[in-house]
C-alpha positions as CSV (number, residue, x, y, z in Angstrom):
1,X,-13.5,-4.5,36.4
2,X,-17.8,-4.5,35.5
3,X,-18.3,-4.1,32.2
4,X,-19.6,-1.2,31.8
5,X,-22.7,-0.7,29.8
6,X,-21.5,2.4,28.1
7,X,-18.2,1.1,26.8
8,X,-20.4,-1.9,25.8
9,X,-22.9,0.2,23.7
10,X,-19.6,2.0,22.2
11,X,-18.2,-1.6,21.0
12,X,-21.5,-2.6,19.7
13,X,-22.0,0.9,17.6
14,X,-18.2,0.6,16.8
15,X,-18.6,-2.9,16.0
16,X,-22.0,-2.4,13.5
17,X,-21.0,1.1,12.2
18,X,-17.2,-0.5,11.1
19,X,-18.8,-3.5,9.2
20,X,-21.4,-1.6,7.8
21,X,-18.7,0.9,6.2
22,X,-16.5,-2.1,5.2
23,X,-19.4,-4.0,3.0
24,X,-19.2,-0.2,0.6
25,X,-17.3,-0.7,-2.9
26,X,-15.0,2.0,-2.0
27,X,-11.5,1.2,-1.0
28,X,-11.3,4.7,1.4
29,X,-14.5,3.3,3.5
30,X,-13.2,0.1,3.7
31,X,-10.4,1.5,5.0
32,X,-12.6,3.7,7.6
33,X,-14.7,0.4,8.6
34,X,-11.7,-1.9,9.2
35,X,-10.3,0.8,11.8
36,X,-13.4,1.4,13.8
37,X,-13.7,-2.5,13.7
38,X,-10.0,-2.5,15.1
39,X,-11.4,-0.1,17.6
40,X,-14.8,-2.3,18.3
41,X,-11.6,-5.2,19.3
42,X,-9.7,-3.2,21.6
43,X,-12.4,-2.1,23.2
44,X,-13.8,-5.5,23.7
45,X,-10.3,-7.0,24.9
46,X,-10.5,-4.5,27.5
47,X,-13.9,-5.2,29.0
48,X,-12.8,-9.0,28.8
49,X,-9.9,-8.2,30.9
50,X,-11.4,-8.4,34.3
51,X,-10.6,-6.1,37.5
52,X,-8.0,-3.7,37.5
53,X,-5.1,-4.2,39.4
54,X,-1.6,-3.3,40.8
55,X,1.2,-3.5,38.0
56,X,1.9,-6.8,37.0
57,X,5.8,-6.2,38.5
58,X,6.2,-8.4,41.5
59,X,8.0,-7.2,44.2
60,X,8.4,-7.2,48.2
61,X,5.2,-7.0,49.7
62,X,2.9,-7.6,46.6
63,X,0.7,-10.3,46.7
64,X,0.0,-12.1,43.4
65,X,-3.8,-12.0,43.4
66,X,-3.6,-8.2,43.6
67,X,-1.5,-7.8,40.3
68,X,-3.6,-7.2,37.1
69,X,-3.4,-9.6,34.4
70,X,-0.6,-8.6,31.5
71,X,-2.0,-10.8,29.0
72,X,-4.7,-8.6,27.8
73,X,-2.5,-5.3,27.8
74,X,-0.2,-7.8,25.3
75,X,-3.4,-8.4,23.5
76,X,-4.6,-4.9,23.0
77,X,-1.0,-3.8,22.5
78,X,-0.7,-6.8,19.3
79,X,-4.1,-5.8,17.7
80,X,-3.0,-2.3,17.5
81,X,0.2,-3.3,15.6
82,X,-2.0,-5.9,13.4
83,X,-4.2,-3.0,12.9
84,X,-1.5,-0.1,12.3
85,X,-0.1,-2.8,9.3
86,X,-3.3,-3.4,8.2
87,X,-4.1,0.4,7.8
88,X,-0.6,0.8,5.6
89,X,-1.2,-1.5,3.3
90,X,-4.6,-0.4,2.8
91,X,-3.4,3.4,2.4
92,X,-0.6,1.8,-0.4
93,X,-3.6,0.3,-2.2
94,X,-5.8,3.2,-2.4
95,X,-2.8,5.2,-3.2
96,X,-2.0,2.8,-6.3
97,X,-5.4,2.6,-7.3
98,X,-6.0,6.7,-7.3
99,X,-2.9,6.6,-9.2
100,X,-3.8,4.2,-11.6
101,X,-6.9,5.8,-11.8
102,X,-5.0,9.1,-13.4
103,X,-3.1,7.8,-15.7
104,X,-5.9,6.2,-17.6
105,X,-5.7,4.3,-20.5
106,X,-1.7,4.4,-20.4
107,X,-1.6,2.4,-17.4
108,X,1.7,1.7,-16.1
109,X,3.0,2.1,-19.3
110,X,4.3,5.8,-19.1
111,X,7.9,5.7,-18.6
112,X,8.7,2.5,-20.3
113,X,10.0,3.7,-23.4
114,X,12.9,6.4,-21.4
115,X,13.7,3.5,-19.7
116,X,13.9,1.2,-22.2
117,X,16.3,3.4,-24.1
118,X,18.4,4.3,-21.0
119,X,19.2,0.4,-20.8
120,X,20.0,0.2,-24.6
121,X,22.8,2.8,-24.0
122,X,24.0,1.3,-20.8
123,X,24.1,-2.1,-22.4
124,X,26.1,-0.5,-25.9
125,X,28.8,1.3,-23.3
126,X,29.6,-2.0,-21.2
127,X,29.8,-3.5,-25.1
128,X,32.5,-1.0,-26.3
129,X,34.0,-1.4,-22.9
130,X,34.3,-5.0,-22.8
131,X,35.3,-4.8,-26.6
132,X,37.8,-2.1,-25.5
133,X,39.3,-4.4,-22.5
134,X,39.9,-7.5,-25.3
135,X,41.8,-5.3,-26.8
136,X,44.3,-3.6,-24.8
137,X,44.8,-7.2,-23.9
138,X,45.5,-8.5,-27.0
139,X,48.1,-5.6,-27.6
140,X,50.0,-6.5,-24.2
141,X,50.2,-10.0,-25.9
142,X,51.9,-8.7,-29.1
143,X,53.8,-6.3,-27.4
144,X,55.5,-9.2,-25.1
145,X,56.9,-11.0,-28.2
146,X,55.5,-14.1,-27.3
147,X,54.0,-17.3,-29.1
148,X,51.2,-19.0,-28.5
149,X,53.2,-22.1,-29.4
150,X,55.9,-21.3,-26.8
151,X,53.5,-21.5,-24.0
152,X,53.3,-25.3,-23.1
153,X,51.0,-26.7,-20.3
154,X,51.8,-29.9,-18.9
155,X,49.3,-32.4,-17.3
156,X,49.2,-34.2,-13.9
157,X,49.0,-37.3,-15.6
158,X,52.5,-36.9,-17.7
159,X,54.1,-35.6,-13.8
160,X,52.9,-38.1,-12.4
161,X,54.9,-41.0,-15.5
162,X,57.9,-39.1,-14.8
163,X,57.5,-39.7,-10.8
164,X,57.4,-43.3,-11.2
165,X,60.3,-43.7,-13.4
């Protein structure tokens, strides 16, 4: 394929417009610049791509030098992903950043304190249950009748005397 001089105009204005935008304090024209600089690079990829083609699928009767190159579909295809992410993650950080910008002097401070006493009472419950647990167990001891001294536990090492005698 020519390059053709309007779709190179388009990539240059694309291309100055986007960085222009992106060199602004504001996170929202940042934003803006970065995807018309995303556009600028797909634009470019496919003037850089060369003459258009048959599918690149070979088959019967299909001669190789008459299939189009994938690799720059790939290309275009990847720096739309790249820029799709990109574009996320700059809406999440102009989203926190309006939200931040709301809440003022408190910060992220706002909810601490519910939270804070929703894990004191959480914490107190598994307390009186664990205190609870110990005991119900120590009644099932009492109630069994036995000893503490009863109970012996013999070692390896005295087995293993006995063995040899």
């Amino acid at each position: 394929m020519t390059a053709s001089l309007t779709l190179v105009v388009l990539m240059a204005v694309l291309f100055g417009a986007g960085i222009s935008i992106m060199l602004e304090r504001s996170l929202t024209r940042v934003l803006i610049g970065f995807l018309l600089v995303g556009n600028a690079v797909n634009i470019l990829i496919f003037l850089m791509s060369g003459a258009p083609g048959l599918a690149p699928i070979l088959s019967d009767g299909v001669e190789p030098d008459e299939i189009s190159d994938p690799l720059p579909q790939v290309f275009v295809l990847t720096a739309i992903v790249i820029n799709l992410g990109i574009t996320a993650f700059m809406l999440a950080l102009i989203y926190r950043s309006w939200w931040l910008a709301q809440l003022g002097s408190a910060g992220d401070l706002v909810d601490d304190e519910e939270e804070l006493a929703e894990d004191a009472e959480e914490a107190a419950d598994l307390i009186r249950s664990s205190a609870a647990d110990d005991a119900a167990i120590q009644e099932l001891i009492d109630a069994s009748g036995e000893e503490a001294d009863e109970l012996v536990v013999q070692s390896p090492v005295a087995d293993d005397e006995e063995v040899r005698r």
